[in-house]
C-alpha positions in Angstrom: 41.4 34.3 -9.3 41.7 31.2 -11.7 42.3 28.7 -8.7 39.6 30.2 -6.8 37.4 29.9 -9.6 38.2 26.5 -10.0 37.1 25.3 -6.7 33.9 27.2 -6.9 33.4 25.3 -10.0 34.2 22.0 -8.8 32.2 22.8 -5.3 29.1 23.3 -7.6 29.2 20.0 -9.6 29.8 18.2 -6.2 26.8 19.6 -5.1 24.8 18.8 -8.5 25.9 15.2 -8.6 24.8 15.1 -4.8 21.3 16.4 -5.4 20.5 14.0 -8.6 21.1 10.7 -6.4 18.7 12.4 -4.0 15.2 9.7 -3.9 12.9 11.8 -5.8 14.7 14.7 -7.4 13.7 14.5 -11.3 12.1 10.9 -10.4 10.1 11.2 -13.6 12.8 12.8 -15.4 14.9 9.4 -14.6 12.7 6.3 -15.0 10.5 5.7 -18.6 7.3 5.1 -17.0 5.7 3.8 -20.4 8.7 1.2 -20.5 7.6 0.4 -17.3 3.5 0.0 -18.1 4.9 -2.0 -21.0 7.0 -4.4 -18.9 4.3 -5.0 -16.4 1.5 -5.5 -19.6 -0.9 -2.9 -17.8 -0.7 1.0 -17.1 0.6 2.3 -13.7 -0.7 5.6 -11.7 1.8 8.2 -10.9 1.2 9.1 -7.5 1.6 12.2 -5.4 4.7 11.4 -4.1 6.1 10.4 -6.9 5.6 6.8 -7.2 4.3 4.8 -9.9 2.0 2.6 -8.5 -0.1 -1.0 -10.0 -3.0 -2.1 -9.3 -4.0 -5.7 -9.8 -7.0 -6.6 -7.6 -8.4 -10.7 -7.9 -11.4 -10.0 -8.9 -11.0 -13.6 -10.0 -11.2 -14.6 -6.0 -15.0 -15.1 -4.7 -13.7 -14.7 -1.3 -16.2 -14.2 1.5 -15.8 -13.7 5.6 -18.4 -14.1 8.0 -20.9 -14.0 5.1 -19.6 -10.8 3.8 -18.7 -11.4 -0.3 -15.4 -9.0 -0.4 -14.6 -7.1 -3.3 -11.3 -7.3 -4.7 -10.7 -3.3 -4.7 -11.6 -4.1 -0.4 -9.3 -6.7 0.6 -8.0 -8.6 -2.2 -5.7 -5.8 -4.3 -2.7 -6.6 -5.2 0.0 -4.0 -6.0 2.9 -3.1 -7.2 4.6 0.5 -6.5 7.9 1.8 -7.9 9.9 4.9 -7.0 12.6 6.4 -8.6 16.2 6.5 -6.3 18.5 8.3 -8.1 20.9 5.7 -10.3 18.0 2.6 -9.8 14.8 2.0 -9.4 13.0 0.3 -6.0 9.5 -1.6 -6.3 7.9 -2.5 -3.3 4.7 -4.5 -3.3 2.1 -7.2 -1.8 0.7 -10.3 -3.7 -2.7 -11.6 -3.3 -2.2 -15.1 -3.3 -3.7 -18.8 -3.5 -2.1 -21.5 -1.7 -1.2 -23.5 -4.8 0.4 -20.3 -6.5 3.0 -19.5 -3.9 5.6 -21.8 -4.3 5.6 -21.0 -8.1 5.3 -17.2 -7.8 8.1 -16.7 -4.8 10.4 -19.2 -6.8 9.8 -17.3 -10.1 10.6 -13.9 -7.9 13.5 -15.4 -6.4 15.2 -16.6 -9.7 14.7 -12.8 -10.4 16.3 -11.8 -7.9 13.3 -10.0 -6.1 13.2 -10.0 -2.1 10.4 -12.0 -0.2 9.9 -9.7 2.9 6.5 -11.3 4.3 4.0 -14.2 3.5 0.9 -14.3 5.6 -2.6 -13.8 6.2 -4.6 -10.4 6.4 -7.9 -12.2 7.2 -9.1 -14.2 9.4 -12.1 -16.9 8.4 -12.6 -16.0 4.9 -13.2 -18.8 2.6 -11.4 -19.8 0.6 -8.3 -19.0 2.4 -6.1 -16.5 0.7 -2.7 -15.0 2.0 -0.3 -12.2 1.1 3.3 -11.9 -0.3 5.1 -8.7 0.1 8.0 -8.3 -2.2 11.3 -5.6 -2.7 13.4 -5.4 -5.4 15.7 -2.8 -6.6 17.9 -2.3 -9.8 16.3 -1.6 -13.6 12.2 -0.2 -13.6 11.8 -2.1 -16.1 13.5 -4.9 -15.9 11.6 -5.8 -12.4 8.4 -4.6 -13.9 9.3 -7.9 -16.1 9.9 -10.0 -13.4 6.5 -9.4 -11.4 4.6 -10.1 -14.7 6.4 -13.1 -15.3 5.5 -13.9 -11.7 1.7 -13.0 -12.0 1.6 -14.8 -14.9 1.6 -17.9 -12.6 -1.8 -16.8 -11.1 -4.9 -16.1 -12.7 -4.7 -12.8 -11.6 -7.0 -10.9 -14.4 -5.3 -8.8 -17.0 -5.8 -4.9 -16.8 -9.6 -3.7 -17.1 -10.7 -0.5 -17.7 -12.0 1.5 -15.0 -16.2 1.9 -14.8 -17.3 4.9 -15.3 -17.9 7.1 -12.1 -21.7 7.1 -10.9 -22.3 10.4 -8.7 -25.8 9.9 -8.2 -25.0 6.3 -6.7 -25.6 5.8 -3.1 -22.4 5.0 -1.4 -24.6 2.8 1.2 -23.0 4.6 3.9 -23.0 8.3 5.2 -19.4 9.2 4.3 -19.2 12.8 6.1 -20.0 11.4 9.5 -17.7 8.6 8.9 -15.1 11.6 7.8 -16.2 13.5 10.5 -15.6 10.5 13.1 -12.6 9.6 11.8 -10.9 13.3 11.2 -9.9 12.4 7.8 -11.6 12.7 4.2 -12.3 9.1 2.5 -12.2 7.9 -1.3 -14.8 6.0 -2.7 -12.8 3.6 -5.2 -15.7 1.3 -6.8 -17.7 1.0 -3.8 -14.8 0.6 -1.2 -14.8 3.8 0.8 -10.9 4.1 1.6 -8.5 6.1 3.8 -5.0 6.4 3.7 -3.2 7.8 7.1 0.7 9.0 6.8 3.4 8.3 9.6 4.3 11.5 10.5 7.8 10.3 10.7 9.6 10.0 7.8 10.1 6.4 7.0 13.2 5.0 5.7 14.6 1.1 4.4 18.0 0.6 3.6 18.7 4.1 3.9 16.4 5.3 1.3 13.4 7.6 2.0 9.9 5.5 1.4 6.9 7.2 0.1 3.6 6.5 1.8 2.3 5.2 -1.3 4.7 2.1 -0.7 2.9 0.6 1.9 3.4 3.1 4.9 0.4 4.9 5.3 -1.9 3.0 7.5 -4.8 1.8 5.2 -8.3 1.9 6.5 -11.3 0.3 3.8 -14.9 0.7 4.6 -17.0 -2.4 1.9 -20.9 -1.0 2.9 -22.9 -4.1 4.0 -26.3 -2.6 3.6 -28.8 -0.7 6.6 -25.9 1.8 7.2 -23.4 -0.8 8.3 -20.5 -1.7 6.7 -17.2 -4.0 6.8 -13.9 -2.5 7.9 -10.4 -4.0 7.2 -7.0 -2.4 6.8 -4.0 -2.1 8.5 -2.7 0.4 10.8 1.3 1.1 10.7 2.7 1.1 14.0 6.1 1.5 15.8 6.5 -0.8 18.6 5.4 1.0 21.4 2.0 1.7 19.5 1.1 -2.1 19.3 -0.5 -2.8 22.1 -2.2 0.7 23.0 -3.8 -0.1 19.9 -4.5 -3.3 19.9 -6.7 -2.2 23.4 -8.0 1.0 21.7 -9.8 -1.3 18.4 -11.0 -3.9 20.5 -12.3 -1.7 23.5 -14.5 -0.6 20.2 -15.4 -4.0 19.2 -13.2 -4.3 16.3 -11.4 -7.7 15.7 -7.3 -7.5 15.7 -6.4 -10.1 12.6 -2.9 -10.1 12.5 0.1 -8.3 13.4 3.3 -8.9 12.3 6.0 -7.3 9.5 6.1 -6.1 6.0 9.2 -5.4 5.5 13.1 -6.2 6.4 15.4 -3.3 7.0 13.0 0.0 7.6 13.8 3.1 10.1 11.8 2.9 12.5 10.5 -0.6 12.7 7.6 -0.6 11.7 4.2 -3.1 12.4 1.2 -3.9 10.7 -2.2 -4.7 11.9 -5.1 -6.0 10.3 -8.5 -5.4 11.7 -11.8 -6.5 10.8 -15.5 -5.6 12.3 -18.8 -5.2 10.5 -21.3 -3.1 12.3 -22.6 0.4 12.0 -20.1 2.5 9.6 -20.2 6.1 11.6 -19.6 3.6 15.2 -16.5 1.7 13.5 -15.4 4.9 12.6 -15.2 6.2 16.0 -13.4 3.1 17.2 -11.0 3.4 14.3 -10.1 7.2 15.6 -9.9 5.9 19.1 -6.9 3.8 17.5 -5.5 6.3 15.3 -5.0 8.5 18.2 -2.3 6.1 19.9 -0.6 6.8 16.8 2.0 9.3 15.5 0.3 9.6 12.5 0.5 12.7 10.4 -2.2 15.6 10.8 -4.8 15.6 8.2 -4.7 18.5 5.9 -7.3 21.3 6.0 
């Protein structure tokens, strides 16, 4: 009775130290998310999934294509996004970027030891000419929280600002249930910037680890209202391989302008793809085009 005991005892802590290295399982429980805010000098969001995400748009940037002014919160938001994985911490992020501060910023992230996974362009034509650093790094919350500030600290990206207050009675400058209704998904507005976010409905993995959607791998769809009912779209849709090209055809049968495609990360399950779009003509017609894309997807159904 004592031996059998015994292993049911030992079978149980197996099981326990199994399901506390499990990505997610008492994530909050795990990681001192105020340590964190403090490290990166600005307060974080905790997100559905679990994540605690940044947000550090350049307003600074007067950044304008085709005569469109972009607003940071559109096109120009950098983040940062950590997770909780059991014994460490993962942050996964993009850097909106001048091309004076890149060389600083990736040596001051490499000396960190943070990953470079991507440096490119999103847009296409904008002035002046921005481009985007996506970044990985894993070990200590904190201590990589520390890092990216040092980094940022080489840009003038702007400190933390407190949100504006919420205007319901403003008009979004687009109708936002047809575009909804087009699109088979319910939108955000986020200071102006009507946004989507669209889940794989896969689940998404690098180096082994589950990664939450808020990390990058939901495809991101931003409607900036350009007055008379139209408005500017950008984004990027998350693809597999096989997806490229049918949507490549689908966006511009619609008259929507492919950008760029190309990687955000290094050692994801599946491989993954990322395109960036652009068009600015009438929001509910965009919307359309954007669905005919989607549906070339495996993207996850939206919820009722």
């Amino acid at each position: 009775m004592k031996i059998r005991l015994f292993f049911v005892l030992l079978a149980l802590g197996l099981v326990m130290t199994q399901v506390s290295g499990v990505p997610g399982v008492n994530a909050r429980e795990t990681t001192n998310w105020k340590a964190v805010d403090d490290a990166m000098g600005r307060p974080g969001q905790d997100q559905p999934d679990g994540a605690h995400k940044y947000a550090m748009p350049r307003s600074d940037l007067k950044v304008t294509v085709d005569g469109v002014a972009l607003k940071a919160g559109f096109a120009l938001g950098s983040w940062a996004d950590f997770s909780s994985m059991g014994s460490h911490s993962d942050v996964m992020g993009d850097l909106v970027l001048t091309e004076s501060e890149i060389g600083p910023v990736m040596q001051k992230l490499i000396d960190s030891g943070i990953e470079i996974t991507a440096l490119h362009n999103h847009l296409l034509n904008e002035s002046p000419h921005v481009m985007y650093m996506h970044i990985h790094g894993r070990g200590d919350a904190a201590q990589l929280a520390s890092s990216i500030h040092a980094a940022l600290a080489l840009t003038k990206t702007p400190p933390a600002q407190p949100a504006p207050p919420a205007n319901a009675n403003q008009d979004p400058g687009i109708d936002t249930k047809q575009v909804d209704a087009a699109l088979g998904y319910t939108g955000k507005d986020n200071n102006g910037v009507y946004q989507f976010a669209v889940p794989r409905a896969e689940k998404i993995t690098d180096g082994g680890m589950p990664v939450p959607n808020s990390m990058g791998v939901a495809t991101a769809i931003n409607f900036q209202p350009t007055g008379g009912g139209k408005s500017a779209i950008t984004g990027d849709f998350v693809l597999t391989g096989k997806e490229v090209n049918p949507v490549i055809k689908a966006l511009r049968q619609n008259g929507i302008a492919v950008n760029a495609v190309h990687s955000h990360m290094l050692d994801e399950q599946p491989r993954l793809f990322f395109m960036h779009f652009w068009a600015n003509d009438d929001a509910v017609k965009l919307a359309k085009g954007l669905r005919a894309a989607l549906d070339q997807t495996n993207s996850a159904k939206a919820k009722p």
